[in-house]
N, C-alpha and C positions, 0 to 999 in steps of 0.2 A: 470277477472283474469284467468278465467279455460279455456277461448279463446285463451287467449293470451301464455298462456303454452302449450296449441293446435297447436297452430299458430309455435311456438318456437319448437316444436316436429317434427312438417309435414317437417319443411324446413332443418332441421337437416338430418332429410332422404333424401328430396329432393337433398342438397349439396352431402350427399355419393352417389345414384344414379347418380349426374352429375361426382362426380370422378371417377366412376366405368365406367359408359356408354362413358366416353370421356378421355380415363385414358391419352395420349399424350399430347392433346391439356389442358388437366387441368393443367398436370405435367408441360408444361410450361410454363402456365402463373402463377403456384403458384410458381413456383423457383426462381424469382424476388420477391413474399415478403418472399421466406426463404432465400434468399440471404442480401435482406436487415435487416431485424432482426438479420440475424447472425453478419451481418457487427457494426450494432450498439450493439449489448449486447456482441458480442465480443470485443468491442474497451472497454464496461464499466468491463467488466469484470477484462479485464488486466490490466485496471488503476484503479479500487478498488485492485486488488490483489497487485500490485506495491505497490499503498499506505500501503495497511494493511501492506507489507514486511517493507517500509520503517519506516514506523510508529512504529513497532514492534521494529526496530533494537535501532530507537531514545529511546525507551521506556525503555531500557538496561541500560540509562545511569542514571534512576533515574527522576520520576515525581515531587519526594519531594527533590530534590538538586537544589543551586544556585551552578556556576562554576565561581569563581573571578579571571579571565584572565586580558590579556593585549588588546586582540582584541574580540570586538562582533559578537555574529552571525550572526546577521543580520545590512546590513548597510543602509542607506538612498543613494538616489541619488546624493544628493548634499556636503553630509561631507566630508570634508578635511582629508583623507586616514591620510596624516603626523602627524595629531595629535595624533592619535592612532600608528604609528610608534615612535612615541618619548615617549610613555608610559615606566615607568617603569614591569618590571618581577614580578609575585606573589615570596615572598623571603620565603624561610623556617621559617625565621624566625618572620614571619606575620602570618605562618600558626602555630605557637607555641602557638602565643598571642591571637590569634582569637580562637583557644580551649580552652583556660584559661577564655576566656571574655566570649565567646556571648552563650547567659544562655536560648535562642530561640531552639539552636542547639540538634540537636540530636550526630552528628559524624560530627568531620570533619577532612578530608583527605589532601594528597599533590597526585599531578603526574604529571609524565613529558613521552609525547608524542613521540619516533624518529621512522623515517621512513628509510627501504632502507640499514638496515644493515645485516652484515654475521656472522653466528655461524656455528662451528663446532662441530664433533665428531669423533675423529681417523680417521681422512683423508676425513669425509663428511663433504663436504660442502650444507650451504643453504643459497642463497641472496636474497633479498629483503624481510626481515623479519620485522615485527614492534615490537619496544622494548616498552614497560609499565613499568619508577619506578615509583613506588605507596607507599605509607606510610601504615603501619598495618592497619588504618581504612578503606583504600579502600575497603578491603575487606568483611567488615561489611553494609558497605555503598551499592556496587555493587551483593552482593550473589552469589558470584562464586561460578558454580555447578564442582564438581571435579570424575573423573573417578576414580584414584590415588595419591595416598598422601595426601598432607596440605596444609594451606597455610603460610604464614610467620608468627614467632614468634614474638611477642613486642622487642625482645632483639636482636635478626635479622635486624629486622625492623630500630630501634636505631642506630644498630651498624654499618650499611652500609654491612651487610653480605654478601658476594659472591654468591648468591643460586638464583634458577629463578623454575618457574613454564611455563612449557609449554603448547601453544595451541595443540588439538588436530593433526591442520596437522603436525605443526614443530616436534610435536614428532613419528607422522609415517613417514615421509619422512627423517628425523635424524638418529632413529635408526631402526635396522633391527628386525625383529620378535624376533631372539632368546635373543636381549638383552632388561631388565627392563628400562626404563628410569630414575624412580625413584632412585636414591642412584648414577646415573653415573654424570658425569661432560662434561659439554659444554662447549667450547669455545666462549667469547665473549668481545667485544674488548681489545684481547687480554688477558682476563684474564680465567682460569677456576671457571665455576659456576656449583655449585652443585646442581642437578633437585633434587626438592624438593614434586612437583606435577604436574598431568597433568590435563589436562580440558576436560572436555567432551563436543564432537563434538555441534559445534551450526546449522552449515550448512551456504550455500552463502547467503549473504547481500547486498543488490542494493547499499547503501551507504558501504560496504566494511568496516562493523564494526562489523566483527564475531571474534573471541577471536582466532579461530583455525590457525589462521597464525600470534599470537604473543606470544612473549616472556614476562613474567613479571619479575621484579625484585627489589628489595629497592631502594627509591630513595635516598637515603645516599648511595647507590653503585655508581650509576648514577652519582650524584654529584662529584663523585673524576673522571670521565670517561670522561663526557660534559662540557664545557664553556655552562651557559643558558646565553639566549636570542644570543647565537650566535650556529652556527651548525643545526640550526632549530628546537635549544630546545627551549620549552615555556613553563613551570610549570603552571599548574592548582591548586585552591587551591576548594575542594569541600566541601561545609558546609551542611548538610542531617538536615531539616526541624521536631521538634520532633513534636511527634502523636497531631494532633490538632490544630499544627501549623500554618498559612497562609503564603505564599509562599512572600507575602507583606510584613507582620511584621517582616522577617526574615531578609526580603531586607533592610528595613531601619535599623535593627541593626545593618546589617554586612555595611551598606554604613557610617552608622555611625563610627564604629571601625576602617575598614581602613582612612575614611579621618580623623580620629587622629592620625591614625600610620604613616600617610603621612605625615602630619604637613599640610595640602591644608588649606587655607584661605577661610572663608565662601563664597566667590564669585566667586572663584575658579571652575572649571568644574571638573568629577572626571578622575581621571588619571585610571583608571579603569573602565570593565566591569562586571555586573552581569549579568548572562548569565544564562536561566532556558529552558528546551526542549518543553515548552509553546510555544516560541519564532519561532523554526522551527517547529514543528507542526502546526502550523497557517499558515504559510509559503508553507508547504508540499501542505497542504489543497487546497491552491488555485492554485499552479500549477496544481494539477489532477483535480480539476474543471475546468481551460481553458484544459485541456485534454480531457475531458468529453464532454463537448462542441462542441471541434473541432472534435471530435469523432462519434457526433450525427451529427455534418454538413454533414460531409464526408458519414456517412451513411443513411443520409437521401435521397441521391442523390438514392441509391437504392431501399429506400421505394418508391418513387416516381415511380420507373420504377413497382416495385410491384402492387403497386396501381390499374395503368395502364392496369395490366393484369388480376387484380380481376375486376375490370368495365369492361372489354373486355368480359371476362367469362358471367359476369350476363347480357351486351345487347345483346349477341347471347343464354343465357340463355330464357330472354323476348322473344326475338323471336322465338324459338324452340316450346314456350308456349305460344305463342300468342293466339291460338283458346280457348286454357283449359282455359285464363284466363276472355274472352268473355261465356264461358260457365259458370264458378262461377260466373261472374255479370250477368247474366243472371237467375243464382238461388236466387240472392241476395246477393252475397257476397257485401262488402261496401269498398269502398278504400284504407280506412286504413286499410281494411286486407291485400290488397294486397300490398299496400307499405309495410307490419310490414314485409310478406311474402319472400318480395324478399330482403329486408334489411338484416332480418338474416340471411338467406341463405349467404349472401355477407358477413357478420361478421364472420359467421361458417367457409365460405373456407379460409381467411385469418387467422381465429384462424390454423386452422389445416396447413396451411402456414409457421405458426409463430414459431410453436410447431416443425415443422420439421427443422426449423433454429436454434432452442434452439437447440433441440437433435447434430446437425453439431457441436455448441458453446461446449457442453458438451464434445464429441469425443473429438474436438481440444484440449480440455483442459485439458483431458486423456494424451493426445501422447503429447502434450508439454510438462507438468508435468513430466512424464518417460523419455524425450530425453532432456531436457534441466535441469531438478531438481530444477526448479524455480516453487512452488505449485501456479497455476491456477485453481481460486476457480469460482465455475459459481454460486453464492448467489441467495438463493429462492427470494431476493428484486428484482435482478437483472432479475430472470424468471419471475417474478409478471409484472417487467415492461413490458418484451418481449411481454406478452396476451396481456398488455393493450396498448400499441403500433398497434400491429395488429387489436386488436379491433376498431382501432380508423381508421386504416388505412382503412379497411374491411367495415366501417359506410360511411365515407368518399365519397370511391369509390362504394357503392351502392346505393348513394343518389339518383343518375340520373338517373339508370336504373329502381330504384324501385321507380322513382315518374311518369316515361315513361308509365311504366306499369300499375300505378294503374289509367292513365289519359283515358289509351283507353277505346273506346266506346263499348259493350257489341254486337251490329250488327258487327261492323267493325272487331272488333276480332274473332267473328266469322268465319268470311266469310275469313280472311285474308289466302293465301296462299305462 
């Protein structure tokens, strides 16, 4: 063991002496595996970072809710689209019976989704806004974090009240510094709504589900404003799963309840979906694994050339040291020293190879972070791989040189010029 830590010592130095004494001809053939390390832990990096955003944003909507829609998130290949267009709409008044009924539930909510509309404020305009009416428990349900103000009262809620709560951007691009948002009136479809509270900032969303460029407001406001299931309203009915509850037993209550409130016939299909963020998380998951994938192909193509240049290194290393290595068998050194010798050596320059690819990954993920505000995380799993990649690649590529080496004859090495 005290050899082989020996052994693992001497060639450690030996590799800095070859980076020092050959500082050009090292520097280029290690830039091929910091090239390819950076290529591959920078493709994992940004598609763990993507997911984690994406994942993060799904995660807003609620782990412990089912969503009883008209369409599901996820389709098969083969389903007849039409049957889920002839569904009937979640009705207010199914989201009345279903809080009264299902005894599984912790809260449960209404909301209606629109895209693409305009609100004012004394002559400002702002288009493509997304509007939120939501029932009082949404907010119970979802944990809106608020800079200012409230959120909707029960009796608000009820009433179909005029009043909205704005995202953070809608209400910095709305109004101007010197006026409150709070207590002023917005125009929206056509009506004035009195801002009641604002949100605080979430920041950009890959799925485009940050709060800061919508509007909330009752959805008894909503109701008197939208035709649903036409205008490309579609009401959500959310049921929030109580402490201890499984996401299962929930389902088959609520599958239960509605196909009574339907009147469907046991052999009947359900004219609705139950819809849980299980569903696209699963989903997410395996796009950024074929991302990952095609990320390691593509960067593999540079390991390869990497590779290349750490064997390059170590058979003009061999030969450099062809005599010294006929002088240690000549002391006695035994084979396997000199394979162990020159193997590490070849692991050591590819690690410091590798390390200097991370450090590139790291930078890039600095200046994209600052220039584009999309946070790029470079994850210690992600640098663990980076070493052990190179490691592999660094073993790899010193097989041949350090089996060359430890094959010669102790005269011939000698003598060799």
């Amino acid at each position: 063991m005290r050899l082989i830590v020996k052994i693992i010592i001497e060639s450690f130095h030996a590799s800095l002496r070859e980076l020092w004494n050959n500082k050009l001809r090292t520097f280029l053939s290690l830039l091929g595996i910091s090239i390819g390390i950076f290529c591959v832990i920078a493709v994992m990096a940004a598609v763990d970072s993507m997911e984690r955003n994406t994942k993060q944003s799904i995660q807003k909507l609620g782990s412990d809710v089912i969503f009883i829609g008209k369409w599901p998130w996820t389709f098969s290949n083969d389903y007849p689209w039409w049957k889920y267009m002839n569904r009937p709409v979640a009705k207010y008044d199914e989201y009345r019976i279903l809080k009264s009924k299902i005894k599984s539930a912790n809260e449960v909510a209404m909301s209606v989704r629109l895209e693409g509309k305009t609100t004012s404020f004394e002559g400002q305009s702002l288009e493509e806004v997304g509007v939120l009416g939501v029932t009082m428990e949404y907010g119970t349900i979802m944990d809106m974090d608020f800079s200012e103000g409230r959120y909707f009262t029960q009796l608000e809620s009820d009433g179909g009240a005029p009043v909205a709560i704005l995202g953070y951007d809608v209400a910095k691009q709305l109004f101007p510094r010197s006026v409150n948002p709070v207590g002023s009136y917005v125009t929206l479809f056509g009506t004035k709504l009195l801002v009641v509270g604002i949100l605080k900032k979430e920041g950009e969303s890959l799925l485009e589900m940050s709060n800061d460029n919508l509007i909330y407001t009752t959805f008894n406001f909503i109701k008197t404003k939208v035709r649903f299931d036409g205008d490309g309203a579609e009401p959500s009915i959310l049921v929030q799963a109580k402490e201890g509850v499984a996401l299962d037993v929930l389902g088959d209550e609520i599958r239960g309840h509605m196909r009574a409130l339907r009147r469907q016939d046991p052999v009947e299909e359900d004219n609705f979906a139950l819809n849980r963020i299980s569903m696209i998380t699963s989903f997410i998951s395996q796009i950024f694994g074929a991302l990952n994938i095609a990320g390691i192909i593509i960067g593999g193509f540079a390991l390869l050339v990497g590779g290349f240049g750490i064997a390059n290194i170590m058979f003009v290393s061999v030969r450099e040291r062809t005599n010294l290595i006929g002088i240690k068998k000549a002391l006695g050194a035994k084979n396997y020293f000199i394979l162990l010798e020159f193997l590490t050596e070849s692991i050591i320059l590819s690690v410091i190879g590798g390390l200097f690819g991370l450090l590139l990954v790291y930078l890039s993920a600095l200046m994209a972070s600052g220039a584009f505000g999309f946070e790029l995380i470079l994850s210690s799993s992600n640098m663990l791989r980076g070493v052990i990649i190179s490691s592999v690649i660094g073993m790899i590529a010193g097989l041949w040189p350090a089996f060359s080496a430890a094959r010669l004859k102790p005269v011939d090495a000698i003598r060799f010029k």
